[in-house]
mmCIF file of the N, C-alpha and C atoms, coordinates in Angstrom:
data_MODEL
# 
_entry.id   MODEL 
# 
loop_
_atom_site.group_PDB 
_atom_site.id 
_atom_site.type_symbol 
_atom_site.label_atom_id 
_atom_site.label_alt_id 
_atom_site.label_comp_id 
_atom_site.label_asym_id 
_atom_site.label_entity_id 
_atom_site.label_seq_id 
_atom_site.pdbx_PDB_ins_code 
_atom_site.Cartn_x 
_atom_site.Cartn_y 
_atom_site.Cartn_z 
_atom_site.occupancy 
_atom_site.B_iso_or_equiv 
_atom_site.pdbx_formal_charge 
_atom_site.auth_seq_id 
_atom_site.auth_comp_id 
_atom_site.auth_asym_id 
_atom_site.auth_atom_id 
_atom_site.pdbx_PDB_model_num 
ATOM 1   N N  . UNK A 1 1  ? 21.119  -7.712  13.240 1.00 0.00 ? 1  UNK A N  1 
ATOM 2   C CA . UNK A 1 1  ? 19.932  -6.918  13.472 1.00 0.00 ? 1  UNK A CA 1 
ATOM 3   C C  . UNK A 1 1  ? 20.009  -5.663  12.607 1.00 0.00 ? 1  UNK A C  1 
ATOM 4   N N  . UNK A 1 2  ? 18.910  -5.479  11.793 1.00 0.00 ? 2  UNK A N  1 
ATOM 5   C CA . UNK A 1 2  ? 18.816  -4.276  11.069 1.00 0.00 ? 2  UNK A CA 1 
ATOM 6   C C  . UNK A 1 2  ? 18.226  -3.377  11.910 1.00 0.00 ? 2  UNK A C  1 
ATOM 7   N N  . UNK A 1 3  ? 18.044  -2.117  11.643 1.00 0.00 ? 3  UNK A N  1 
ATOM 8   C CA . UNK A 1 3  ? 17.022  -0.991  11.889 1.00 0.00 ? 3  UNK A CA 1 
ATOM 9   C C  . UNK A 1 3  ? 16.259  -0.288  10.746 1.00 0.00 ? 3  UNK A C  1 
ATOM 10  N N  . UNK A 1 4  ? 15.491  -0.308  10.792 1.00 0.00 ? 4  UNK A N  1 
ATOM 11  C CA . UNK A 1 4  ? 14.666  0.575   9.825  1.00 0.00 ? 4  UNK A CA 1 
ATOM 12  C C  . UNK A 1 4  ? 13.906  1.926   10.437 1.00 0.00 ? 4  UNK A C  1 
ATOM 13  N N  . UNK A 1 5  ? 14.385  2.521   9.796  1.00 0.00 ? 5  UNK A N  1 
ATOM 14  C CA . UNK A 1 5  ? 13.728  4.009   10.136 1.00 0.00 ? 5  UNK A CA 1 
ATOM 15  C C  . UNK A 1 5  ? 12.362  4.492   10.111 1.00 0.00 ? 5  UNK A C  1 
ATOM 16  N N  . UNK A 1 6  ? 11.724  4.536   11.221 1.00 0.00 ? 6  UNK A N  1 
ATOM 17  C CA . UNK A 1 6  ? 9.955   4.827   10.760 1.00 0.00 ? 6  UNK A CA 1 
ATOM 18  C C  . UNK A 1 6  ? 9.936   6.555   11.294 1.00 0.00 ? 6  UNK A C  1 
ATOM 19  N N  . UNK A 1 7  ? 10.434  7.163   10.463 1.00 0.00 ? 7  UNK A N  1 
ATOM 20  C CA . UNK A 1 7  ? 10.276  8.878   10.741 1.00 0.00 ? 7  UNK A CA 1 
ATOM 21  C C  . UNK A 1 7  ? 10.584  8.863   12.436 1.00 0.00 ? 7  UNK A C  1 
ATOM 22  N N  . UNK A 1 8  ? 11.360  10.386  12.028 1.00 0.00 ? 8  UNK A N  1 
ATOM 23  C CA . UNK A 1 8  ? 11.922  11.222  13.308 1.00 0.00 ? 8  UNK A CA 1 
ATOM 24  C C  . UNK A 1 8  ? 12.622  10.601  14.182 1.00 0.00 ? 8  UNK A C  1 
ATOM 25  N N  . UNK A 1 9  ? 13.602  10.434  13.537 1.00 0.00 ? 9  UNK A N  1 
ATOM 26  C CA . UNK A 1 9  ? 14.409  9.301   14.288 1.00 0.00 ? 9  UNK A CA 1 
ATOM 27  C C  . UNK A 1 9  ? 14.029  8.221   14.799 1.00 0.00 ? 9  UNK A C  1 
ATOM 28  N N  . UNK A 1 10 ? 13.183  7.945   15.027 1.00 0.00 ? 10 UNK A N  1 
ATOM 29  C CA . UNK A 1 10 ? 12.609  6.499   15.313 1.00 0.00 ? 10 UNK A CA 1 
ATOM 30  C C  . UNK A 1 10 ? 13.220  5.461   14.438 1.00 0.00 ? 10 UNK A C  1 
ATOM 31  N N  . UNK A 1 11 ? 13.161  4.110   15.335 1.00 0.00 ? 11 UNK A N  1 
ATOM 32  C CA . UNK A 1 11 ? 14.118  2.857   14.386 1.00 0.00 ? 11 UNK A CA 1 
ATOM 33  C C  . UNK A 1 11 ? 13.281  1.771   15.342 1.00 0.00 ? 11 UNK A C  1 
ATOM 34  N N  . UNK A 1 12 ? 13.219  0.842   13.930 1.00 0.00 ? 12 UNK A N  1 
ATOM 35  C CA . UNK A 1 12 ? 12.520  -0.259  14.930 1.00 0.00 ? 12 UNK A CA 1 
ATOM 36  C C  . UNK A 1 12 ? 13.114  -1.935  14.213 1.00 0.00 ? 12 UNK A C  1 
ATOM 37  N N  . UNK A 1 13 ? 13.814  -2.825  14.711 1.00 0.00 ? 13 UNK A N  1 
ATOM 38  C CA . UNK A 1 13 ? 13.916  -3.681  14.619 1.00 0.00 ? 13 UNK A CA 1 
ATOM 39  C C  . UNK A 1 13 ? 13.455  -4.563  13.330 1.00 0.00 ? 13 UNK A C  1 
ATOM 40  N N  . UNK A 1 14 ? 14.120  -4.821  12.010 1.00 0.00 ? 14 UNK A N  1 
ATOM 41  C CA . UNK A 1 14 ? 13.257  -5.572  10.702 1.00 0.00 ? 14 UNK A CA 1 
ATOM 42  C C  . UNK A 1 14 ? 13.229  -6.750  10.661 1.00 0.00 ? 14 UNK A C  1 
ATOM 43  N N  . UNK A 1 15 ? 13.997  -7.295  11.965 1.00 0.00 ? 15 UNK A N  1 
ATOM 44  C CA . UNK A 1 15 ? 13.414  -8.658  11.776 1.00 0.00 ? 15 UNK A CA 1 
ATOM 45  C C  . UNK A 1 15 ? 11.941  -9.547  12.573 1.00 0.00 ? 15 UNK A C  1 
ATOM 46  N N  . UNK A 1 16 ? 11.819  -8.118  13.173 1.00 0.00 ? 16 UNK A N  1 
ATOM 47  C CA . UNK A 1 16 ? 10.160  -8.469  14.401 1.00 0.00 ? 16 UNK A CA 1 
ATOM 48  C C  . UNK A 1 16 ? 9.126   -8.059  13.384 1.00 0.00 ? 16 UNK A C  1 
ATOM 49  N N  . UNK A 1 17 ? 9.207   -7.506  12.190 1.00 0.00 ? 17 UNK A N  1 
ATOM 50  C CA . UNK A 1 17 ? 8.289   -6.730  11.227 1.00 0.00 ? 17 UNK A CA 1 
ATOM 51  C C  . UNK A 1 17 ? 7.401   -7.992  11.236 1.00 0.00 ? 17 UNK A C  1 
ATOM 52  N N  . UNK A 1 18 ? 5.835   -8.037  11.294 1.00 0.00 ? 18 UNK A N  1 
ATOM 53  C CA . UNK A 1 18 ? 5.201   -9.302  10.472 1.00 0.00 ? 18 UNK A CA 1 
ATOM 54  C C  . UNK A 1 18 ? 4.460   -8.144  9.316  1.00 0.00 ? 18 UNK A C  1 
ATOM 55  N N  . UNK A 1 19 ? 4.496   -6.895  9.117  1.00 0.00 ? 19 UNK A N  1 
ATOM 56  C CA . UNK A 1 19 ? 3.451   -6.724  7.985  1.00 0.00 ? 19 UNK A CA 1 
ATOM 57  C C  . UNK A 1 19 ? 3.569   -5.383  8.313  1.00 0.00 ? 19 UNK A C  1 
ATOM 58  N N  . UNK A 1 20 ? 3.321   -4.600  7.205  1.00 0.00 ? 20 UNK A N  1 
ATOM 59  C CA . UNK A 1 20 ? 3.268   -3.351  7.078  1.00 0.00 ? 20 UNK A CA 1 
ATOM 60  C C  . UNK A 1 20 ? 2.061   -2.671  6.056  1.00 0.00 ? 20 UNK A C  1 
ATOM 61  N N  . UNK A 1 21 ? 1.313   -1.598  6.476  1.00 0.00 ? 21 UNK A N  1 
ATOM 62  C CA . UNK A 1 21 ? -0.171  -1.647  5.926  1.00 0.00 ? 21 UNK A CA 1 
ATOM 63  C C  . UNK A 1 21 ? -0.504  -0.317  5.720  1.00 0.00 ? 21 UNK A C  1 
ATOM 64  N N  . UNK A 1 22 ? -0.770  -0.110  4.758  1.00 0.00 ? 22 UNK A N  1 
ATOM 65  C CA . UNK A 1 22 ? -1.730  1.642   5.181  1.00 0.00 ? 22 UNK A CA 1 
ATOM 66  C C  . UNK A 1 22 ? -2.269  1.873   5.869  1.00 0.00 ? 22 UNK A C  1 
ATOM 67  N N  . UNK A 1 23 ? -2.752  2.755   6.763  1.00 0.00 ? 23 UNK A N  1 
ATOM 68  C CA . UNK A 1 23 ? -3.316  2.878   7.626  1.00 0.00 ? 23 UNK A CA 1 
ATOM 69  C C  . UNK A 1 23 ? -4.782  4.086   7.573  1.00 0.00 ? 23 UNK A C  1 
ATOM 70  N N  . UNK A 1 24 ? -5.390  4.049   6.089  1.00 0.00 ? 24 UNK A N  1 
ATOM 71  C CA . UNK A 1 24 ? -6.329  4.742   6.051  1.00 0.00 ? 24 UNK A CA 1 
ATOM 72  C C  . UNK A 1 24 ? -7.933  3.478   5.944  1.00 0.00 ? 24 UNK A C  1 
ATOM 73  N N  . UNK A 1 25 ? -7.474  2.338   5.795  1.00 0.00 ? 25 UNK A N  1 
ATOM 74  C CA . UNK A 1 25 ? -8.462  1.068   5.657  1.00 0.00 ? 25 UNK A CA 1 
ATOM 75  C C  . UNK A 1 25 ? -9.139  1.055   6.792  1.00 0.00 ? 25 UNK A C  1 
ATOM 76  N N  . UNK A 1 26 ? -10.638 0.758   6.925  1.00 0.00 ? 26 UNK A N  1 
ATOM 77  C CA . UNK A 1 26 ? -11.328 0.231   8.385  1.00 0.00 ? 26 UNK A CA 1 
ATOM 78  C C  . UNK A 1 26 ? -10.162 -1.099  8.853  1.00 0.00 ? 26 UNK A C  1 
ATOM 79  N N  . UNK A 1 27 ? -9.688  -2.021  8.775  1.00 0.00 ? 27 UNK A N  1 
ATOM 80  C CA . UNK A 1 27 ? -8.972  -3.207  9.011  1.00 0.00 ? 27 UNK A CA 1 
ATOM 81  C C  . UNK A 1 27 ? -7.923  -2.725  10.194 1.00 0.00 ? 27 UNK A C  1 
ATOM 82  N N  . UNK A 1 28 ? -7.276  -1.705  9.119  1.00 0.00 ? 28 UNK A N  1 
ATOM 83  C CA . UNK A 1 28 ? -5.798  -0.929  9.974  1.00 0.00 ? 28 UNK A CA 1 
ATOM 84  C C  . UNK A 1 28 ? -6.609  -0.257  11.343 1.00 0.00 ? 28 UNK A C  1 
ATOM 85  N N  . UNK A 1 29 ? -7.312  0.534   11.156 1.00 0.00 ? 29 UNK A N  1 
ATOM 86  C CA . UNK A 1 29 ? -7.946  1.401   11.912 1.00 0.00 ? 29 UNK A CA 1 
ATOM 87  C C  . UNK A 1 29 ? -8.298  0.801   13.188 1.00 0.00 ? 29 UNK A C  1 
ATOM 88  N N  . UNK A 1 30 ? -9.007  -0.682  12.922 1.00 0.00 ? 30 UNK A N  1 
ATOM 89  C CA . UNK A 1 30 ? -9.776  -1.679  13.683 1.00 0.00 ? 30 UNK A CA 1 
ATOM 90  C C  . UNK A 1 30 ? -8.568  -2.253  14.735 1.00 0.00 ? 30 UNK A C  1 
ATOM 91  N N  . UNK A 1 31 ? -7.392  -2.338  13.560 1.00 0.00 ? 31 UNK A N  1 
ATOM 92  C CA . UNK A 1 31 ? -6.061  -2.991  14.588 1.00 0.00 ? 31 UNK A CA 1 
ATOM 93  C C  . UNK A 1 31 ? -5.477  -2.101  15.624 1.00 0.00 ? 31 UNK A C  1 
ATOM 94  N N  . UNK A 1 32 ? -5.384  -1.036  15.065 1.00 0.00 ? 32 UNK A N  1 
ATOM 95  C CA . UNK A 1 32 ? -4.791  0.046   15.937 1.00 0.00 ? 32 UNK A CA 1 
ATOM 96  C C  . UNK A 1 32 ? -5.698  0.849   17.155 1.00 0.00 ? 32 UNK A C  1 
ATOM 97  N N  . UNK A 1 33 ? -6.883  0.889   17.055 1.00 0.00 ? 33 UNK A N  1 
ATOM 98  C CA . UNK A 1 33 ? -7.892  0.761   18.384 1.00 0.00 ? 33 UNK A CA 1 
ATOM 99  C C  . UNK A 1 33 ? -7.491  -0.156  19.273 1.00 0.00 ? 33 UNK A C  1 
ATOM 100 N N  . UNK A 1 34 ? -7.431  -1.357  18.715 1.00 0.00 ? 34 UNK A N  1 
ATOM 101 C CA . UNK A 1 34 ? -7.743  -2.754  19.445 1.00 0.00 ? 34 UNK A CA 1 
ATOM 102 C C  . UNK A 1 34 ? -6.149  -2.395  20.329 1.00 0.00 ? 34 UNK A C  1 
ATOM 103 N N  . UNK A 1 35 ? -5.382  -1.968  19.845 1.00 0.00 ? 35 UNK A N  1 
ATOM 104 C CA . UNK A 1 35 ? -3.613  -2.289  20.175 1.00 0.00 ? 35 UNK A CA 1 
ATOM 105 C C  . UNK A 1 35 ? -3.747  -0.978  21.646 1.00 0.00 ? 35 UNK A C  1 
ATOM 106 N N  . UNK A 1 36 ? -4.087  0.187   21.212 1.00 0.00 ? 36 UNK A N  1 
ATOM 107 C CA . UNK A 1 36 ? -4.665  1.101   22.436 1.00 0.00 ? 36 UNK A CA 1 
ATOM 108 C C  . UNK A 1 36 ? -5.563  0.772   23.256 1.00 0.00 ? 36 UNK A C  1 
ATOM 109 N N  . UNK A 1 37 ? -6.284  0.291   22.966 1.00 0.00 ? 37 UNK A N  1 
ATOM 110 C CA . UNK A 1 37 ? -6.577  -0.606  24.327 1.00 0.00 ? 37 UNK A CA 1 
ATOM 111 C C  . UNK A 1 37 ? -5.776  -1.359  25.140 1.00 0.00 ? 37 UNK A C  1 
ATOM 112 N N  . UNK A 1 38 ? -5.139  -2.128  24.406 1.00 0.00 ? 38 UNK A N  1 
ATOM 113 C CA . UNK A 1 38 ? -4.625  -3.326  25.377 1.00 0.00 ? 38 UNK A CA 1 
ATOM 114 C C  . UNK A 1 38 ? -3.105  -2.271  25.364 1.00 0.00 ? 38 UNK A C  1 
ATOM 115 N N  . UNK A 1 39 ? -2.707  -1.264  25.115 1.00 0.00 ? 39 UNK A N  1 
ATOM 116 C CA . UNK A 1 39 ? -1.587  -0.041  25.573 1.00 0.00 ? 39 UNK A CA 1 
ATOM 117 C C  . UNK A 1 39 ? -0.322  -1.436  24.829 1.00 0.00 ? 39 UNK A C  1 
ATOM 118 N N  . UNK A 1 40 ? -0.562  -1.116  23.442 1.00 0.00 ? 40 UNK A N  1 
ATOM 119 C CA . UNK A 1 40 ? 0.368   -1.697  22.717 1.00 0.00 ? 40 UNK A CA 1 
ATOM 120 C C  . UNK A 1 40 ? 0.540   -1.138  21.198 1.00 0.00 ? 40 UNK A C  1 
ATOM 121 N N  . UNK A 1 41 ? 0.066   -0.042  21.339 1.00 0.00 ? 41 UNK A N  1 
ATOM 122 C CA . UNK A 1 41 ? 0.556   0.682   20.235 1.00 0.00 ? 41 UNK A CA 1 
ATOM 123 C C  . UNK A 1 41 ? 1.646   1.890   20.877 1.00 0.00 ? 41 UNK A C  1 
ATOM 124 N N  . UNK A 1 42 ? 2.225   2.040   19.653 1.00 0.00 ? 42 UNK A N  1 
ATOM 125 C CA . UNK A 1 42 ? 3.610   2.937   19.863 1.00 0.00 ? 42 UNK A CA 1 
ATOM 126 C C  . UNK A 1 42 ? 3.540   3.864   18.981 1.00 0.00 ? 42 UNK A C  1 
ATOM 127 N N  . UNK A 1 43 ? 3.360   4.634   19.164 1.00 0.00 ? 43 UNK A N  1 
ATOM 128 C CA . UNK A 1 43 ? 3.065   6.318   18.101 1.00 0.00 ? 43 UNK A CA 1 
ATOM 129 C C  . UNK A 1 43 ? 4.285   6.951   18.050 1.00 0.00 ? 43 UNK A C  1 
ATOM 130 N N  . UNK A 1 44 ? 5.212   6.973   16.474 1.00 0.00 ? 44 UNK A N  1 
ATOM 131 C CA . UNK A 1 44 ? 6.175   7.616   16.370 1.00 0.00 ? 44 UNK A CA 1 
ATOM 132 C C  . UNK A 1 44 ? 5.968   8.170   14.979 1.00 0.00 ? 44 UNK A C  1 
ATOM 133 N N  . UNK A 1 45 ? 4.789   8.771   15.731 1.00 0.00 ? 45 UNK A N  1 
ATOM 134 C CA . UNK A 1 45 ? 4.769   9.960   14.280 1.00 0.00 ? 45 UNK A CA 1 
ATOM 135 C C  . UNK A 1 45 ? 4.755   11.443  14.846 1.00 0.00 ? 45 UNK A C  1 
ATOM 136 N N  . UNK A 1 46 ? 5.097   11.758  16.063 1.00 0.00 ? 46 UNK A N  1 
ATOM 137 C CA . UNK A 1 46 ? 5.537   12.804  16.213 1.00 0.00 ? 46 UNK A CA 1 
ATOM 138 C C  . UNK A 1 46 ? 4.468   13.642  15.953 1.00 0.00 ? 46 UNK A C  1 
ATOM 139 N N  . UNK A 1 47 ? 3.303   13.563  16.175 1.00 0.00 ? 47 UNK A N  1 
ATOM 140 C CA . UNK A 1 47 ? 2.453   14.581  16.153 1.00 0.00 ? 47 UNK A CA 1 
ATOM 141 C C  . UNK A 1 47 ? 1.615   14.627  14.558 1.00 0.00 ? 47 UNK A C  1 
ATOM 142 N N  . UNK A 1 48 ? 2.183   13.854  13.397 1.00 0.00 ? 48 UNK A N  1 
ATOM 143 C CA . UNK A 1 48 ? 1.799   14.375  12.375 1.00 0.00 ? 48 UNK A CA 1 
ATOM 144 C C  . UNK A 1 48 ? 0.897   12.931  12.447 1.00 0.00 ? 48 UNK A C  1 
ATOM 145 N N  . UNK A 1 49 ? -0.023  13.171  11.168 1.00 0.00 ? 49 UNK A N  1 
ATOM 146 C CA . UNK A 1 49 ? -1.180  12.089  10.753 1.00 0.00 ? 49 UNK A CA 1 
ATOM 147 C C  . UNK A 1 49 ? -0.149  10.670  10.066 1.00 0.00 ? 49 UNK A C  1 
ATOM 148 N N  . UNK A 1 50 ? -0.823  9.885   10.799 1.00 0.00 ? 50 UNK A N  1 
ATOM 149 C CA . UNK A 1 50 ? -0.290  8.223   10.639 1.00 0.00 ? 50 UNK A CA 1 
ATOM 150 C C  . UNK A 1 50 ? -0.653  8.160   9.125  1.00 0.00 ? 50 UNK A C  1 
ATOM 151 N N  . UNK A 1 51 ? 0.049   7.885   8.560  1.00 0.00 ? 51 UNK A N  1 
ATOM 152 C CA . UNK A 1 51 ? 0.024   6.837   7.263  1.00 0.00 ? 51 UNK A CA 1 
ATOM 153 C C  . UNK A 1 51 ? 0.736   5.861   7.191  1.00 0.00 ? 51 UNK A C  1 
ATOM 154 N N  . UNK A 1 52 ? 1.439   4.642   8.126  1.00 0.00 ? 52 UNK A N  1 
ATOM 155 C CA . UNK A 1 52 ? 1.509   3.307   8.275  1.00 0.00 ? 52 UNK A CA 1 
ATOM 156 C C  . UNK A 1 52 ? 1.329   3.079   9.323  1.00 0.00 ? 52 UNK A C  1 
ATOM 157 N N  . UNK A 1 53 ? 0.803   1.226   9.678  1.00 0.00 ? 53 UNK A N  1 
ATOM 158 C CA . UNK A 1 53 ? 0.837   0.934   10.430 1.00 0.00 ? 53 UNK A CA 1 
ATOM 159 C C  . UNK A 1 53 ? 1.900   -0.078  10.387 1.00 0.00 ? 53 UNK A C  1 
ATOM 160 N N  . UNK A 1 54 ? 2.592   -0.503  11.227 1.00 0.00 ? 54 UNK A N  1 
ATOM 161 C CA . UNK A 1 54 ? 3.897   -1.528  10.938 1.00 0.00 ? 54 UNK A CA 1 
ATOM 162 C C  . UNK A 1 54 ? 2.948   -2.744  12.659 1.00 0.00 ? 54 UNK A C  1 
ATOM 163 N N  . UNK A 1 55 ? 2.534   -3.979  11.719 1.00 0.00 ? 55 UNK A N  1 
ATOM 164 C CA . UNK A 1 55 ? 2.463   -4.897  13.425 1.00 0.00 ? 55 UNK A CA 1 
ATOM 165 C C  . UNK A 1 55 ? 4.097   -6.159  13.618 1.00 0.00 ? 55 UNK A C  1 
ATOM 166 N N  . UNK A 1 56 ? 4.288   -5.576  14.529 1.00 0.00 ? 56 UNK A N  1 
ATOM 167 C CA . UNK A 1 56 ? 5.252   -6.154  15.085 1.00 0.00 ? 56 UNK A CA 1 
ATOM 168 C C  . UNK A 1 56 ? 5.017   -7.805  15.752 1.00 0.00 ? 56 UNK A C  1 
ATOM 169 N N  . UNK A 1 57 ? 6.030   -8.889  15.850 1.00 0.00 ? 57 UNK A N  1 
ATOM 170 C CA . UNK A 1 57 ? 5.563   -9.874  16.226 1.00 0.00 ? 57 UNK A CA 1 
ATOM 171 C C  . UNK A 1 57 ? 5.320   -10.286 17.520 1.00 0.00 ? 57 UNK A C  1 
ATOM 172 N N  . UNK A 1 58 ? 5.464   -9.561  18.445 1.00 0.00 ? 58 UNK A N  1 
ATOM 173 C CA . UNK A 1 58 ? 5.297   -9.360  19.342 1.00 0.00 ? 58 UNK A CA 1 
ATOM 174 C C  . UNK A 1 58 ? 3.634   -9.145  19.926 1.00 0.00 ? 58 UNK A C  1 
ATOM 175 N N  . UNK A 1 59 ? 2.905   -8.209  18.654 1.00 0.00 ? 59 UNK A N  1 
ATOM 176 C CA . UNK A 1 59 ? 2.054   -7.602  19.225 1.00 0.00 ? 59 UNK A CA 1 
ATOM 177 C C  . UNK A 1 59 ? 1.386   -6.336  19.252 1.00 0.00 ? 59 UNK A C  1 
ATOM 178 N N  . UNK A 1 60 ? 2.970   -6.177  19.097 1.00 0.00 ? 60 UNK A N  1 
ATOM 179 C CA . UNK A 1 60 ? 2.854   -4.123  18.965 1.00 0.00 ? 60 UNK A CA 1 
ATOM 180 C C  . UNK A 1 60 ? 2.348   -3.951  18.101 1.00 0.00 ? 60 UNK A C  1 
ATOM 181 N N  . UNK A 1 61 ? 1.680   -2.586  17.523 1.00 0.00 ? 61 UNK A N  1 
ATOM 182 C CA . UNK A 1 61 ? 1.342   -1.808  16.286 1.00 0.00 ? 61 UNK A CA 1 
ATOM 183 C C  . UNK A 1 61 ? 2.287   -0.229  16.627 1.00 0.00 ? 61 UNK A C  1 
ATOM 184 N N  . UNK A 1 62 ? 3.300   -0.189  15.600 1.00 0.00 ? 62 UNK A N  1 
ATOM 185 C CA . UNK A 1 62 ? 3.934   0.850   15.713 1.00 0.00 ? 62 UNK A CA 1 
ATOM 186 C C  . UNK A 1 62 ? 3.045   1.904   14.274 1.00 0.00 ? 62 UNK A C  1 
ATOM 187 N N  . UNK A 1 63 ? 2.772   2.879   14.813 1.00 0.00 ? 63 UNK A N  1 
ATOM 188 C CA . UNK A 1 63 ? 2.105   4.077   13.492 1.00 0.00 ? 63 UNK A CA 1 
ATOM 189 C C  . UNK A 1 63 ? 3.339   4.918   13.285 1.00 0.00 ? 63 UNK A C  1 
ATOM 190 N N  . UNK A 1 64 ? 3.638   5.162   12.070 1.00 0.00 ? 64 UNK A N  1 
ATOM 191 C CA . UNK A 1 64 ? 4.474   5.928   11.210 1.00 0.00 ? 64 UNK A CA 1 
ATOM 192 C C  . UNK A 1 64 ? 3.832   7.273   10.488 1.00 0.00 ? 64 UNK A C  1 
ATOM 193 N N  . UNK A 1 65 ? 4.383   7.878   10.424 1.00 0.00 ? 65 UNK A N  1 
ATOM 194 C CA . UNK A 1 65 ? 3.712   9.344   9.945  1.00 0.00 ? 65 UNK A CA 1 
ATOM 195 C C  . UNK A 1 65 ? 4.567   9.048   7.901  1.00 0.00 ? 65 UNK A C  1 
ATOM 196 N N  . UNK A 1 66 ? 5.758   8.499   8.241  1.00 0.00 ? 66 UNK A N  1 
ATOM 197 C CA . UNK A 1 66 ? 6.374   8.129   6.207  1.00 0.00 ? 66 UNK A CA 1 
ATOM 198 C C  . UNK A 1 66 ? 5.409   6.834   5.808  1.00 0.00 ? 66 UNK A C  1 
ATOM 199 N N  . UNK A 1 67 ? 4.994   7.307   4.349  1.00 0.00 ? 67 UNK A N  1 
ATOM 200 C CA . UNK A 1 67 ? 4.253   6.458   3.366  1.00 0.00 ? 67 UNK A CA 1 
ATOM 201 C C  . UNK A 1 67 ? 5.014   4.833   3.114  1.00 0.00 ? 67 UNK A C  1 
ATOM 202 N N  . UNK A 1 68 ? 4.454   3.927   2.646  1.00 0.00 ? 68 UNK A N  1 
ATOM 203 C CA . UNK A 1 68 ? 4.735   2.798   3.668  1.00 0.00 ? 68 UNK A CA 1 
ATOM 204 C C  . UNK A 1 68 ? 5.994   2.502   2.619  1.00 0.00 ? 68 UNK A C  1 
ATOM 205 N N  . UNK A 1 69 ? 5.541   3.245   1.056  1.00 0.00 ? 69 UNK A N  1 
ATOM 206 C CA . UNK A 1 69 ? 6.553   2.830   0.106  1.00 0.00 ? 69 UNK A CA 1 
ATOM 207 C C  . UNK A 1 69 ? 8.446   3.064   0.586  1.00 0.00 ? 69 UNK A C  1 
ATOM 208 N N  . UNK A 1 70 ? 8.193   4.697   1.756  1.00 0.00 ? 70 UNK A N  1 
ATOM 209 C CA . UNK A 1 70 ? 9.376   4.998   2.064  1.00 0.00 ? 70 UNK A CA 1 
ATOM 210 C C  . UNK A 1 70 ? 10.104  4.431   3.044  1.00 0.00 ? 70 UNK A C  1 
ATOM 211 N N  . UNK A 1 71 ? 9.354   2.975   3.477  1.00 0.00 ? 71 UNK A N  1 
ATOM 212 C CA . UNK A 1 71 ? 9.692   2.336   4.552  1.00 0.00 ? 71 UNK A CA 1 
ATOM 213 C C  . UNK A 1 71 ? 11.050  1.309   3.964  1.00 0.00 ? 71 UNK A C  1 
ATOM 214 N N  . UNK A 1 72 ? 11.770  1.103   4.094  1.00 0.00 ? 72 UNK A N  1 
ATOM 215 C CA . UNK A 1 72 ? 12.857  0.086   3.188  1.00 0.00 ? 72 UNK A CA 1 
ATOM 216 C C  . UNK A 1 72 ? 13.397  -0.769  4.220  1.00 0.00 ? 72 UNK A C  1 
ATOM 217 N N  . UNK A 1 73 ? 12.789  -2.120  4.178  1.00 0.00 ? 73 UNK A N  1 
ATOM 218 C CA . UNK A 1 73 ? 12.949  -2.902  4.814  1.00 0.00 ? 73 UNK A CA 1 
ATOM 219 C C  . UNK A 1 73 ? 14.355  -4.073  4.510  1.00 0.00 ? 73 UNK A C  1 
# 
């Protein structure tokens, strides 16, 4: 099991990753509503403005406040 770091200490599992996305697109935007609703998004951006969205296979949508390039999977 790896960890990958999605800002502020946060770490999330790289082998549940299905996709990782910007998160300024209507698409992303559309996913990450939909995931707060159903209370399956996970906000670990610590207060600052999301620029990734990471969907997990599970389900989840985890938002990242680091650019998706600084994500190293």
């Amino acid at each position: 099991m790896k960890l990958v770091d999605v800002g502020y200490g946060n770490r999330i599992n790289s082998d549940r990753i299905v996709a990782v996305i910007g998160a300024d697109s209507a698409p992303a935007k559309r996913v990450v509503s939909a995931a707060k609703d159903k209370n399956m998004a996970i906000d670990a951006t610590c207060g600052k403005k999301t620029k990734t969205v990471i969907v997990m296979d599970s389900g989840h949508i985890v938002m990242s406040a680091k650019n998706s390039d600084s994500i190293e999977i």
